[in-house]
N, C-alpha and C positions, 0 to 999 in steps of 0.2 A: 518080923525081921525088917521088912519096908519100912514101916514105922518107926524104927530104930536109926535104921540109914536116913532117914528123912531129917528127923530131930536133931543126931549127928550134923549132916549139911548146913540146917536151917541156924545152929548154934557157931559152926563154923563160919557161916556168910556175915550175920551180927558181928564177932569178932572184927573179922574184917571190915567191914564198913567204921565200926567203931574206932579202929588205931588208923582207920583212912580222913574219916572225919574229926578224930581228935589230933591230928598231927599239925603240929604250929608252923604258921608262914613263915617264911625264911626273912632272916633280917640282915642287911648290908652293912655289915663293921666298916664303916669311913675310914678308919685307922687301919687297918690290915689291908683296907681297900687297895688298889692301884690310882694313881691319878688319873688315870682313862680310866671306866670302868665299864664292861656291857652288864647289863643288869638282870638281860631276858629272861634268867631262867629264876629270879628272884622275884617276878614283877606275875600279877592277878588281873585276870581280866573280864569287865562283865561287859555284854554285846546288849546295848538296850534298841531292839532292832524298829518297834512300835513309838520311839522317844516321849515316854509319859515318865522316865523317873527325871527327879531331880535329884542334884547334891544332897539335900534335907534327906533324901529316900534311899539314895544308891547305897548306901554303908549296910544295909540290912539284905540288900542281895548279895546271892551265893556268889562270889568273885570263884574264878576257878585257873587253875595256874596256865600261863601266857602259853606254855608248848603243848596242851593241853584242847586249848580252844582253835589257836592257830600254826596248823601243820604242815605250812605247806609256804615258800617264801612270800607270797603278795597274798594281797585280804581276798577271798573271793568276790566274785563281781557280786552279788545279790546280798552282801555281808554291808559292802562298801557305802550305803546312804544310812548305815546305822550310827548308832550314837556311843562313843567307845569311851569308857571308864579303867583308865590301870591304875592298877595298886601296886606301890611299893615301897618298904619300909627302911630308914636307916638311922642308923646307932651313932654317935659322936660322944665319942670316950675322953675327948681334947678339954680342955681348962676353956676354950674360946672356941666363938662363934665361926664354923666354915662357911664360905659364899662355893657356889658350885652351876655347872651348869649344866642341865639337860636338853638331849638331843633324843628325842624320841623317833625319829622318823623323818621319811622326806618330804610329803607330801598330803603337809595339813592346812588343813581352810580354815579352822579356828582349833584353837585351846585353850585350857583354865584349869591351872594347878590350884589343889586346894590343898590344905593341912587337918588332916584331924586332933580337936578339940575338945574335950571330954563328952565322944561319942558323937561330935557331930563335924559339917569341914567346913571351913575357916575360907573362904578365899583369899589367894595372893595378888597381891600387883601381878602384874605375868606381862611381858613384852617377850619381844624375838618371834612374834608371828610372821613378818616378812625375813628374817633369817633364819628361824628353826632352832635357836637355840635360848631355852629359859632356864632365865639368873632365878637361884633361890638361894636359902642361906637355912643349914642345920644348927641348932643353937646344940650348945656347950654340953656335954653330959647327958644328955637326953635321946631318947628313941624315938623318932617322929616317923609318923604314916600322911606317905601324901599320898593323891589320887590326882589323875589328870582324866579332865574330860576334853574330850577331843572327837572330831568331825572328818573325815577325808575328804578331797576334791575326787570327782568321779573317773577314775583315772584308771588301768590296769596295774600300776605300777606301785602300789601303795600298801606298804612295811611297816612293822614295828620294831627299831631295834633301840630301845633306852638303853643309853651311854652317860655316864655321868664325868664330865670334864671337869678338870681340876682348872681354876682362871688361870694360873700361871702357863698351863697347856692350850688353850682356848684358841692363841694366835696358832701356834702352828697345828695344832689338828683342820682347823680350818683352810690355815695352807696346803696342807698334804690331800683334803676331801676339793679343793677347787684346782688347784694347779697338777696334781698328778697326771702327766701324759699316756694315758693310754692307746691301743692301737685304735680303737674307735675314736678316740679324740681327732688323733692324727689325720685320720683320713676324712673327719667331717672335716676339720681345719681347711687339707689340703681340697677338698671337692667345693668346701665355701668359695675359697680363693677362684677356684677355677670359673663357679658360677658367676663370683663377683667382676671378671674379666670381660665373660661372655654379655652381662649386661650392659658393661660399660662401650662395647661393639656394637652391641645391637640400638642402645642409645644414638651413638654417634651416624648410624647406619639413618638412624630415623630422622635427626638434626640436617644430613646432609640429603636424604633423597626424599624425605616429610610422607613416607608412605606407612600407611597407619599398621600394615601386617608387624612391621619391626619393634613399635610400638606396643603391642599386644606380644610379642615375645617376649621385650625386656620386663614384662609385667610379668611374665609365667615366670619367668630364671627369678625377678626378685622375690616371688609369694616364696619359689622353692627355697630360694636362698636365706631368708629368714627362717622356714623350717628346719631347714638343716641348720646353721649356723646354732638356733637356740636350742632346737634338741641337742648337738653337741656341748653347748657349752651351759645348759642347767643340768648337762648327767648327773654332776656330783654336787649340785648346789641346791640347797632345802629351801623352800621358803614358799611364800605365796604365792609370788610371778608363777613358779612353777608349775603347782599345783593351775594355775589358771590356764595355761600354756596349752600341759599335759592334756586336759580336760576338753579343753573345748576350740583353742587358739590353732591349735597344729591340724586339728580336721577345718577350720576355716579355710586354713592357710590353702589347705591340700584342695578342696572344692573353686574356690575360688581360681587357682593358680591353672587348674583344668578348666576352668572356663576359659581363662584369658587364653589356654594353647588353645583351645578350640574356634576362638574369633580368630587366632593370629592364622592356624591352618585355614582357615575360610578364605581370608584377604592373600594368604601366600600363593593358593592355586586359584586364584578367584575361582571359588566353586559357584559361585553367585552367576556365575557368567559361562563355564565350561560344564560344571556338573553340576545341573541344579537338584536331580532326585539326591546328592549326595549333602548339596548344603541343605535342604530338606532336612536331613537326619541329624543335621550338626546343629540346625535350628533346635530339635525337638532336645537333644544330649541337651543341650543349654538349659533350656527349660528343665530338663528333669533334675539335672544337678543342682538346680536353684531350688527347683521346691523340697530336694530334699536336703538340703543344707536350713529353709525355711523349718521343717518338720525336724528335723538335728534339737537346733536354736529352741525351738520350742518345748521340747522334751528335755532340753539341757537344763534348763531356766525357770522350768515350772511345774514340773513334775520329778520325781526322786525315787524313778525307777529307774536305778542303773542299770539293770540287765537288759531291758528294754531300750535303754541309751546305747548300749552297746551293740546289742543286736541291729539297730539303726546303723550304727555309723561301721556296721560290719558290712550291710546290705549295699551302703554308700560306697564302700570300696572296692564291692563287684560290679555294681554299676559302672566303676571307672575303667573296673577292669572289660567289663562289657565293652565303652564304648571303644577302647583300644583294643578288642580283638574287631569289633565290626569293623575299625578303622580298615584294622591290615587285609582283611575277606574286601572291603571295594578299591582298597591299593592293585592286588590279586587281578579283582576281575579288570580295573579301569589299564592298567598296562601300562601307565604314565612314569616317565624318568622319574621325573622332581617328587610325583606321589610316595614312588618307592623309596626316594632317602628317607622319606619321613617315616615309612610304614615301616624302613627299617630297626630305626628309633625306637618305637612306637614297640615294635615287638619285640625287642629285647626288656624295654621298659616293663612290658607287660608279664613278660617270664620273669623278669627281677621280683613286679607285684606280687604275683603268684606265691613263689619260694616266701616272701616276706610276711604275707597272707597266713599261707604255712605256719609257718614256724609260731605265729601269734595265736593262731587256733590249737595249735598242739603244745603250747606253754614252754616252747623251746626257751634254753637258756640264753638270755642276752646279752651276757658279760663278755664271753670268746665273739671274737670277730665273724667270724665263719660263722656262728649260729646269729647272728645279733639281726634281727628285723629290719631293725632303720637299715643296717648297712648296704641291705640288698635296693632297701626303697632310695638310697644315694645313690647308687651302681646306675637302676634305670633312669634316673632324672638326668646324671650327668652322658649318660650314653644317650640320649633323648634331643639331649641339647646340643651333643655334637654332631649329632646325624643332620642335626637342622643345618649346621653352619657347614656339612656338607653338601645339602642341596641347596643353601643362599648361595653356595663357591658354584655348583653345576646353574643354576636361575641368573646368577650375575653372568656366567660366561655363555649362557645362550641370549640371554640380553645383550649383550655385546655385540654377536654373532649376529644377529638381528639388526642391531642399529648399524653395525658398519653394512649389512646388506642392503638396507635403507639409504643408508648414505652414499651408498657404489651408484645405488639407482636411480638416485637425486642429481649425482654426480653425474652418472650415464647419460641419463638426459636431459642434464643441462648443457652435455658436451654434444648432443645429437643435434640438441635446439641451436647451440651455437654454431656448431656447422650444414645445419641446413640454410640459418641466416645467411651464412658465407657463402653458401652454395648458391644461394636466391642470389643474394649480391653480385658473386662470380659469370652466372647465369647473363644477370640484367647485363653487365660490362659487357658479355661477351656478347647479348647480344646489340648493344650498343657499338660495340667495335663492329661486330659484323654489318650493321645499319649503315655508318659512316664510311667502311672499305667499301660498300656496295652502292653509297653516295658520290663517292671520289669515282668508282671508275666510271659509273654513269657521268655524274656531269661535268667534273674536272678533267677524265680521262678522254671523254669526247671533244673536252674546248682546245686540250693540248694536241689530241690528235687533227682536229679543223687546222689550227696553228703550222704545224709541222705541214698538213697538205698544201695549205694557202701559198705558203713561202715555196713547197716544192714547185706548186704551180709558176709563181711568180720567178723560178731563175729557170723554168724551159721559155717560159717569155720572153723572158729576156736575150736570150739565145747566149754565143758563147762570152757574150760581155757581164764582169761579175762582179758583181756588189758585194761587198764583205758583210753589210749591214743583213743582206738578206740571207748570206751563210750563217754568219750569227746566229740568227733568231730561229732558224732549219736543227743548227745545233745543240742550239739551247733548250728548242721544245724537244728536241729530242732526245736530251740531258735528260731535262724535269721529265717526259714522261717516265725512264725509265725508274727515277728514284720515284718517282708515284708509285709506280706498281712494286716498286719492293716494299714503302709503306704499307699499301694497300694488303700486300701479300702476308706482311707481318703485323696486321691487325686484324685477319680475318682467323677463326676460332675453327674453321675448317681446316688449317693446315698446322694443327698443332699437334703435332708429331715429327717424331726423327727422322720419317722416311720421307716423308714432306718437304724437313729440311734439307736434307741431304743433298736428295733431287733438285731442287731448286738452286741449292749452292753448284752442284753439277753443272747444271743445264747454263747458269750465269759465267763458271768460270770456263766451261767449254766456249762459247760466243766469244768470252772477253780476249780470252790468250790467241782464239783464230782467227780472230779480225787485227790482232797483232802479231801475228803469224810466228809468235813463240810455239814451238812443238812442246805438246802438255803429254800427260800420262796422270788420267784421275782413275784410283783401286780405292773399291766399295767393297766391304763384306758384303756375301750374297745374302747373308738372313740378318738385317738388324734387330735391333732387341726391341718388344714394344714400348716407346717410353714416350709419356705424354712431355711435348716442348713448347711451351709457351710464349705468345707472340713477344715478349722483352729479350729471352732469350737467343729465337731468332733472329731477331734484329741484329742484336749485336753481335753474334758469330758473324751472320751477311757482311758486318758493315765493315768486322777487324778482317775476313777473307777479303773482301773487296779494297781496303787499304792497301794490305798485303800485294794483292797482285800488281794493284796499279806501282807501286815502290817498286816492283820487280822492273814492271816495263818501264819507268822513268827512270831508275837509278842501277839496276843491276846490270844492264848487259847483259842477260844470260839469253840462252836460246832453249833451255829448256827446263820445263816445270814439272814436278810430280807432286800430284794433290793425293794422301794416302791416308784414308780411316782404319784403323787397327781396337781391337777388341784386346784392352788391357786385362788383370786381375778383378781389380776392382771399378773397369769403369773405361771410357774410352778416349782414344786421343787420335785427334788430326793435325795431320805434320804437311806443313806447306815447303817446299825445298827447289830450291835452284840450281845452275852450275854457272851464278854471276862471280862478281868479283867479292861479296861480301859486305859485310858488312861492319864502316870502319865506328867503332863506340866512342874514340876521342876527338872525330871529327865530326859529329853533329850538329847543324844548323842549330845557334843556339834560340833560334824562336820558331821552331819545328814542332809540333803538337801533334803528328804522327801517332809514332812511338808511346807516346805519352795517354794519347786515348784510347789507343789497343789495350794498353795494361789496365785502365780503369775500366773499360767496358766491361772486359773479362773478369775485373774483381767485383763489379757488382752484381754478378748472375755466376758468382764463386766457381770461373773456371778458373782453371792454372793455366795462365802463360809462360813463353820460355818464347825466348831467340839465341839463336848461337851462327857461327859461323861454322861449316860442315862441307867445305869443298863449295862452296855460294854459300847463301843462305839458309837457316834452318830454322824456321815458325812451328811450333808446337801448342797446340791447345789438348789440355786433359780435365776431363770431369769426370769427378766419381758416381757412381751409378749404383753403389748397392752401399 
């Protein structure tokens, strides 16, 4: 009974194989065709993975059908350095010869249509290796079998989908695969634009301040901006650039463009100078990014072991992600502002990597935004580079903050230097005035006081017979002593003060009114204020009171005087006042210089003057004080 069953099976599996192995390849009617046409599931494929066949050879291997061998969208990585052979057949039922075009895929390094020939392939002229699409032409009534041999660039990204265009179609399928806006387009578009802005800043930043960190920035934003820009805009465009791009251009890009943040981070905090175990590590990042961009390059270019290529440039992109987590752990520990805009950056970048990372090792779909790799790997470069232009905004305004501190302090003491000068200056004067006040009474005020004794002596000699010459000269020395000593008094650096003054105008106008036996009434606040009066000042209050009284006693008639200091709002005023006849303003001696020198004494040591007539006389002097 086993034996039975076996025989049964074994005659059943024969069958099968036999109407599997004698069923004929499908052939492409041109005339029924569509002007577009996909062809996949009509198209054979042999994988010469060792590349020892040639054209002469391939026809005699087992081709096997395209959905068959390839199951899955992209060619697998360890499939992708073989040497690929499709077959596919088509009919032209027409009176005349069709032209047509093939679009097999996006990303091929080489191809070579051939035609089969009684059993053997024929090579074509073949062009459209830098655009992806090859002209052939179906002759008239005949069923031709072509074969394309073809090569991928070492890419992830790399499809078979033969399409056969009709020329009259050619222009706009080609518009619809280049110019179609999709949401990925869009936002590489719009994240270019942004990058392309940021460079143009940080250029100008370099032009105006020649500091090299800004220059290595606009290096990073341009690698990335090239990245992006060309990944978006060869998404939908075949040809060779691509393939070169895809393969090996955009891990350049990506290595490189990390180096240049990595110098530009060094020079932005000068780590060189603040943290050096930290530029230590940013030394060795450099180095290690290079040697393995060196080891990339080398395995790219001379060896055609893609999975190996891959594995490399997979190891390359946890390295970056390394050095951007070690980044943000010494951001962390160091505790620095400016550090942390960047670490902030830096770490979202790095979570962006991650997810993008993701998605590329678990074969996520690319097409939907939300899954698409790049977009995430756009998301952290452009959040990377705005964080930056938030701590050059916080770096510029603590620079600021700094230089105007520097400048307060340059300022501060150049205004300290300049009034110490004054002070020395003021110093010397003073004590130059007080040299000379102290020269005058010594020997001027002793020759006028000899003078004044000599003459007294000389009219008791005389007895009571009286010589005017010798009153004179009694009076006169005794004039000039007294204006000596109010010089004297208003050059010495000792009496510069208001109580000083005060007193002394007291004690002068007490003497002057009771030797002229006008009854006075001088009122002083009990507490003046302290306030330093300097010898010009003096002087001339002295000299406009001492005008003042004398006019009383020559011109007023009055018998009595009240001298009165009063504590204003802002400042103080002494009022000299009479109960003469007044004082007439259209009768004054027109070559009198009085009046005239009161006012300007007062206006150059910016008192206010006033006179009025108030029942006599009323002199007012007021200076502000606060």
């Amino acid at each position: 009974m086993k034996k039975i069953i076996f025989i049964l099976l074994s005659v059943l599996f024969c069958l099968l194989g036999f109407g599997q192995g004698s069923q004929p390849e499908r052939v492409v009617n041109m005339d029924t065709a569509r002007n577009l046409t996909v062809i996949n599931s009509s198209c054979y494929l042999f994988i010469d993975s060792e590349h020892v066949e040639s054209p002469a050879s391939v026809l005699n291997r087992k081709f096997k059908p395209l959905a068959e061998v390839v199951n899955s969208r992209y060619i697998a990585p360890q499939l992708v350095p073989a040497t690929y052979y499709l077959k596919f057949t088509l009919r032209n039922d027409s009176a005349v010869t069709e032209k047509y075009y093939l679009y097999p895929g996006k990303v091929y390094r080489f191809f070579q249509l051939f035609k089969e020939e009684g059993g053997r392939l024929k090579a074509l002229p073949t062009t459209g290796v830098t655009t992806g699409f090859i002209p052939f032409t179906v002759e008239a009534n005949k069923t031709t079998t072509y074969v394309l041999q073809a090569r991928f660039f070492k890419t992830p990204f790399n499809d078979i989908q033969a399409t056969i265009v009709a020329p009259h179609l050619l222009g706009s399928y080609q518009s619809r695969m280049y110019n179609t806006l999709t949401e990925k387009k869009v936002v590489g578009i719009i994240l270019s634009g942004m990058l392309l802005m940021m460079i143009i800043m940080t250029l100008l930043n370099y032009f105006i301040t020649k500091k090299i960190e800004f220059l290595y920035n606009s290096l990073y934003s341009l690698f990335m901006f090239l990245l992006i820009f060309w990944t978006t805009y060869l998404g939908f465009h075949p040809g060779w650039f691509k393939g070169i791009f895809l393969s090996y251009i955009d891990m350049f890009l990506l290595i490189v463009g990390t180096v240049f943040y990595i110098l530009f981070t060094r020079h932005f905090l000068e780590s060189y100078i603040r943290y050096p175990r930290i530029d230590k590590l940013f030394k060795y990042e450099i180095m290690a990014l290079l040697a393995l961009l060196v080891v990339f390059s080398i395995q790219h270019f001379c060896f055609d072991n893609y999975a190996l290529e891959l594995l490399a440039e997979n190891i390359i992109k946890i390295a970056v992600l390394t050095a951007g987590i070690i980044y943000i752990v010494l951001a962390l520990v160091q505790r620095n502002s400016l550090l942390n805009y960047l670490a902030i950056g830096v770490a979202i970048q790095v979570f962006c990597y991650i997810i993008s990372l993701g998605l590329t090792l678990f074969h996520a779909n690319p097409t939907p935004l939300i899954t698409s790799p790049f977009f995430y790997f756009e998301l952290g470069v452009i959040c990377s580079v705005l964080f930056f232009l938030l701590g050059l905004f916080h770096k510029n305004r603590q620079e600021l903050i700094t230089n105007i501190k520097e400048q307060e302090a340059l300022k501060m003491e150049a205004e300290k230097q300049q009034f110490e000068n004054k002070l020395s200056i003021y110093k010397a004067q003073q004590e130059e005035r007080n040299r000379i006040s102290a020269d005058m009474h010594d020997d001027l005020g002793a020759g006028m006081t000899s003078i004044r004794l000599y003459s007294e002596l000389a009219k008791s000699k005389i007895g009571k017979e009286s010589i005017p010459e010798i009153n004179k000269i009694s009076s006169s020395a005794d004039e000039l002593l007294n204006k000596m000593n109010a010089i004297i008094w208003s050059m010495s650096s000792h009496n510069d003060s208001l109580g000083n003054m005060v007193g002394y105008i007291r004690s002068y106008a007490t003497e002057y009114l009771e030797s002229a036996g006008i009854e006075h009434n001088i009122i002083i606040p009990e507490r003046l204020p302290a306030i330093e009066v300097n010898g010009t000042i003096r002087r001339n209050v002295f000299l406009v009171i001492k005008e003042a009284l004398q006019n009383i006693i020559k011109h007023s008639g009055a018998t009595k005087v009240s001298i009165k200091m009063t504590k204003e709002r802002e400042g103080l005023a002494l009022i000299i006042k009479d109960d003469g006849k007044g004082i007439d303003f259209n009768n004054i001696r027109p070559y009198s210089n009085g009046l005239t020198n009161m006012k300007k004494r007062m206006a150059d040591v910016e008192i206010e003057f006033s006179i009025r007539n108030n029942d006599g006389t009323e002199i007012m002097l007021y200076k502000k004080t606060m």
